[in-house]
C-alpha positions in Angstrom: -0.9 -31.4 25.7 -1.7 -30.3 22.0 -3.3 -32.5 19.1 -1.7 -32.0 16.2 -5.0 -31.8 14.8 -5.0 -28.4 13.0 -7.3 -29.2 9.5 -10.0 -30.9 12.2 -9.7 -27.9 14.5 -10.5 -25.4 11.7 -13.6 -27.1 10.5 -14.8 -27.7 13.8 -14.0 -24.5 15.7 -12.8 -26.9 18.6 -9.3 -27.1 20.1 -8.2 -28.6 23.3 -6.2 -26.9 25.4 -4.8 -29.3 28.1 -5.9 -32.8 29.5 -8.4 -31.4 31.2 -11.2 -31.3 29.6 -11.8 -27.6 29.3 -12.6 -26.4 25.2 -11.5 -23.2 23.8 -13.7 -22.6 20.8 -12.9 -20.9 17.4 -15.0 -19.8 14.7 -15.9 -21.6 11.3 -15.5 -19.1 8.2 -17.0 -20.0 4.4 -17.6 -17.8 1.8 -21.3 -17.3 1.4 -22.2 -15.7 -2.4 -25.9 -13.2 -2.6 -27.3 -14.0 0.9 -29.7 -11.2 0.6 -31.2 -13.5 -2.7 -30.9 -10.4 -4.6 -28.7 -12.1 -7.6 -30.0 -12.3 -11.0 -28.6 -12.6 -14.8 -28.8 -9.1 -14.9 -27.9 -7.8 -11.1 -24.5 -9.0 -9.2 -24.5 -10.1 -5.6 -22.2 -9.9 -3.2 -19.6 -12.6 -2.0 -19.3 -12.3 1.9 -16.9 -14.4 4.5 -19.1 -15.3 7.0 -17.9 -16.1 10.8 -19.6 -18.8 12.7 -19.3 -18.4 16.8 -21.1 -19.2 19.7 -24.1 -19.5 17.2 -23.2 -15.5 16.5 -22.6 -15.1 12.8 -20.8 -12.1 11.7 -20.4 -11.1 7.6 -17.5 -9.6 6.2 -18.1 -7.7 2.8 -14.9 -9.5 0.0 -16.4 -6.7 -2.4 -16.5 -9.1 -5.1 -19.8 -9.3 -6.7 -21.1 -11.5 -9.5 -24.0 -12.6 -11.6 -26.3 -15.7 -10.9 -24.7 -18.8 -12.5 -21.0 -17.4 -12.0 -21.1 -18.6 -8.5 -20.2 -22.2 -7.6 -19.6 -23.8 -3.7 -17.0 -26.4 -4.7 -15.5 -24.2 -7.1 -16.3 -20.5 -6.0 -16.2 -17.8 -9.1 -17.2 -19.5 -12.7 -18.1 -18.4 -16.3 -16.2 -15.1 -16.5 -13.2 -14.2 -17.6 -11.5 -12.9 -14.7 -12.6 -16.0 -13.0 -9.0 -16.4 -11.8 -8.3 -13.2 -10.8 -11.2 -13.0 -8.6 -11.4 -16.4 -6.5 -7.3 -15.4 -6.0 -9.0 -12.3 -4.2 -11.0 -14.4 -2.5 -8.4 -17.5 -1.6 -6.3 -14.5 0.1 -9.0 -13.1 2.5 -10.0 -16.5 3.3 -6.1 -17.7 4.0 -5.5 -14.6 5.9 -8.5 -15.1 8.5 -6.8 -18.9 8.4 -4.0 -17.9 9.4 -5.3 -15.8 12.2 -7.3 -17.7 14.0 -4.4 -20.8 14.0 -2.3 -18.1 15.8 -4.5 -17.5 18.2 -4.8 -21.4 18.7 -1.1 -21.9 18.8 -1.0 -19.1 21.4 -4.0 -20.7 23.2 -5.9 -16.9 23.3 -9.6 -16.7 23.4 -11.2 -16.1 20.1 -13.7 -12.2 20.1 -15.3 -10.8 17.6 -14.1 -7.4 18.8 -10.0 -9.4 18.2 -11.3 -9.9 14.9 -12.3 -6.4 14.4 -8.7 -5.4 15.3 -7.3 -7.4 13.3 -9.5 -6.9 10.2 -8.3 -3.1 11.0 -4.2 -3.5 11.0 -4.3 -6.8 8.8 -3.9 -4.5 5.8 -0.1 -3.7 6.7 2.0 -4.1 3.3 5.0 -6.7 3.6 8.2 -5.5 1.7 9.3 -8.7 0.0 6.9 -9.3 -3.1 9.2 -12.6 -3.5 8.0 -13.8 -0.3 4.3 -12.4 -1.0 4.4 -14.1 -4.4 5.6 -17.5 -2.3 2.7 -17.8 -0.1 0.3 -17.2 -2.5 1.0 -19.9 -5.0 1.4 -22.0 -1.8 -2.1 -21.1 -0.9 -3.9 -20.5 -3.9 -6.3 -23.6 -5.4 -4.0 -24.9 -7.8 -3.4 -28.5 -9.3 0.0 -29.9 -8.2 1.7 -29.7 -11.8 0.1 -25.8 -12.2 2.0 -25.0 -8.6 5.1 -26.4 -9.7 4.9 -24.6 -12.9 4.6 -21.4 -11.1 7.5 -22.3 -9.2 9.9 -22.4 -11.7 8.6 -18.8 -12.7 9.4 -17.7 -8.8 12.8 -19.5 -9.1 13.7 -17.6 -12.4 12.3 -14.3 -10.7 14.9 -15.2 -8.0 17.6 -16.1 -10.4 17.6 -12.8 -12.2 18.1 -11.5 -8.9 16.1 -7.5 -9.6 12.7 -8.0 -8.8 12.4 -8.4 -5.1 10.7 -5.5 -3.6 6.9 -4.2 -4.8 9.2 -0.9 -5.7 11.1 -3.2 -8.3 7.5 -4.2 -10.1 8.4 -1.4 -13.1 8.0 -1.6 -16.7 12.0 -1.2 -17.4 12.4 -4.2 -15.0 9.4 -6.4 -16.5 11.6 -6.2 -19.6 14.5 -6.9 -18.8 13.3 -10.2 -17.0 12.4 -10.8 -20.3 15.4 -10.1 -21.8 17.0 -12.4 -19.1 14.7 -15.3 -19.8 14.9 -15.1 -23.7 18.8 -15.6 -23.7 19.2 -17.7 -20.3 18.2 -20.5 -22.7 16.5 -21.2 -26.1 12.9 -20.8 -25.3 10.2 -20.5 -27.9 7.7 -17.3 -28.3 5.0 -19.7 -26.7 7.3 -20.6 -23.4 8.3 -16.9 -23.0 4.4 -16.3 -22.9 3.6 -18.4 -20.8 5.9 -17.5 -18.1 4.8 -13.8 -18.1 0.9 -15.5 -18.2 2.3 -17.5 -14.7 3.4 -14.0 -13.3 0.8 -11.4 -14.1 -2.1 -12.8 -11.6 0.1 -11.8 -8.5 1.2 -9.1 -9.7 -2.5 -8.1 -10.2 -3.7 -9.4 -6.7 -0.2 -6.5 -5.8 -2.5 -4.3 -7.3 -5.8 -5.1 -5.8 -4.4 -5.0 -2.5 -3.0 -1.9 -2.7 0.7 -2.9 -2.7 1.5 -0.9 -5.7 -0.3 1.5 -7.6 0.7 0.7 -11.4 0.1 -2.5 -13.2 4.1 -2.7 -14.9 2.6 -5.0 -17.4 0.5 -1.8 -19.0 3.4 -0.6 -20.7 4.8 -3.5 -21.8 3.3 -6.7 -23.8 4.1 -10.0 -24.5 2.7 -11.7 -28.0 2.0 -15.7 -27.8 4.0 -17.4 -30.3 2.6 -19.2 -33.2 1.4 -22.5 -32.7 3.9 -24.9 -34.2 3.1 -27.2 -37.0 1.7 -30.9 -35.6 4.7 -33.8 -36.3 2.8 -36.6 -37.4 4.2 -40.6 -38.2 5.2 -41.7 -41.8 3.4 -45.1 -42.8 6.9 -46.7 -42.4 7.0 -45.7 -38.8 3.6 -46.5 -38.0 4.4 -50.2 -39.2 7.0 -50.1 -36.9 5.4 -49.4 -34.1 2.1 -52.2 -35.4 5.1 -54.9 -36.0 6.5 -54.3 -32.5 6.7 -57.5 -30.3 5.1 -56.3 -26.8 4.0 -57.7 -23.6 1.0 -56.9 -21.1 -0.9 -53.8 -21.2 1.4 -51.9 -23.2 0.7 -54.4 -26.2 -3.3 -53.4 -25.8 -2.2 -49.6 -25.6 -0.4 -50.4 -29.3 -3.0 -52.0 -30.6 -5.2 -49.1 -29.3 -3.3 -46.5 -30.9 -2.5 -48.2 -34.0 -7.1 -48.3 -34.7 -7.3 -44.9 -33.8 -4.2 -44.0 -36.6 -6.2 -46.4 -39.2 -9.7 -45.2 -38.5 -8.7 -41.4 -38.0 -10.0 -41.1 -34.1 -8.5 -38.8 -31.9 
């Protein structure tokens, strides 16, 4: 009988097969940054995956490389720019050797390093739907839960205009007229359309970085953030309002809060 027990399994490397009490082990993978010590301020090191089996540990080369102090455990990739881009990089290799090693558990194979090799070797097979790639990424990809949903609504409105399904269909003509599409499907401001190309352009980029197309479509085609609008602020009249408000319970304290910070100017 199976455990459904998959998060434990992975850590572990332990899954068990029947009631008998015969183990089929699995290896633990982390992502291990300069193990040669070799990292400095000046000189990159390399971020590996390693594999953890049978006390054998294997390394697998992400080919990202960064400088001492960009390099965080809990966080992975930090202080640069393209801090993003990268741990997305990263988040896919790791997710695809996840995903492999729970289908060899759910088929209840033996786990080999020379299986892995093989599949290291064939993994790199392009899918056809960059809908679906662009699904499983923000599905797997560190994100906060309101971030994910954002990018969801970008997906949906990808789906909605219905002409960007393939990698093929990642062109500069078709980038614009999503925006086109978006700009008159409703009255959103310059700052709203920017933000939903800003939502977009990392998988297009991790597309690129894998291979899956050859041209960035965003490279011929740019998007300007809107102005930042002018702050509304409350009239005296309103503000006495609000101070003259009968209230009950913590909301009253959350007034009364409010109402110092308006008189004394803290933000």
């Amino acid at each position: 009988m199976w455990y459904q027990c998959d998060i434990f399994l992975y850590f572990c490397g332990t899954v068990l097969l029947t009631s008998d009490t015969i183990k089929m082990k699995y290896p633990t993978i982390r992502l291990l940054f300069d193990k040669k010590k070799l990292a400095t301020k000046e000189k990159k090191g390399l971020i590996q995956i390693e594999i953890l089996y049978n006390r054998t540990r294997k390394y697998i080369s992400t080919g990202v490389k960064v400088y001492a102090g960009q390099w965080k455990d809990a966080k992975m990739v930090i202080a640069r720019h393209d801090a993003e881009e990268l741990n997305t990089i990263l988040n896919n290799q790791i997710s695809a050797l996840r995903k492999y090693i729970i289908s060899l558990q759910e088929k209840e194979e033996p786990f080999s390093f020379e299986k892995l090799e093989s599949f290291l070797i064939n993994k790199g097979e392009k899918p056809e739907s960059f809908l679906d790639f662009m699904r499983d990424r923000i599905q797997i990809r560190a994100l906060r839960k309101n971030t994910r949903k954002h990018h969801f609504v970008v997906y949906n409105k990808l789906i909605a205009f219905g002409k960007i399904n393939t990698f093929s269909d990642l062109t500069t003509p078709l980038i614009k007229e999503f925006d086109d599409y978006i700009r008159t499907e409703s009255n959103k401001c310059q700052n709203t359309i920017h933000g939903i190309h800003k939502k977009l352009k990392p998988y297009i980029r991790e597309a690129m970085e894998l291979g899956y197309i050859n041209k960035n479509p965003y490279d011929g085609f740019k998007v300007q953030a809107g102005k930042a609008r002018d702050r509304k602020y409350l009239t005296l009249s309103e503000l006495e309002c609000i101070e003259n408000c009968i209230l009950e319970g913590a909301i009253s304290k959350v007034r009364d809060i409010f109402v110092f910070c308006c008189y004394t100017n803290l933000q």
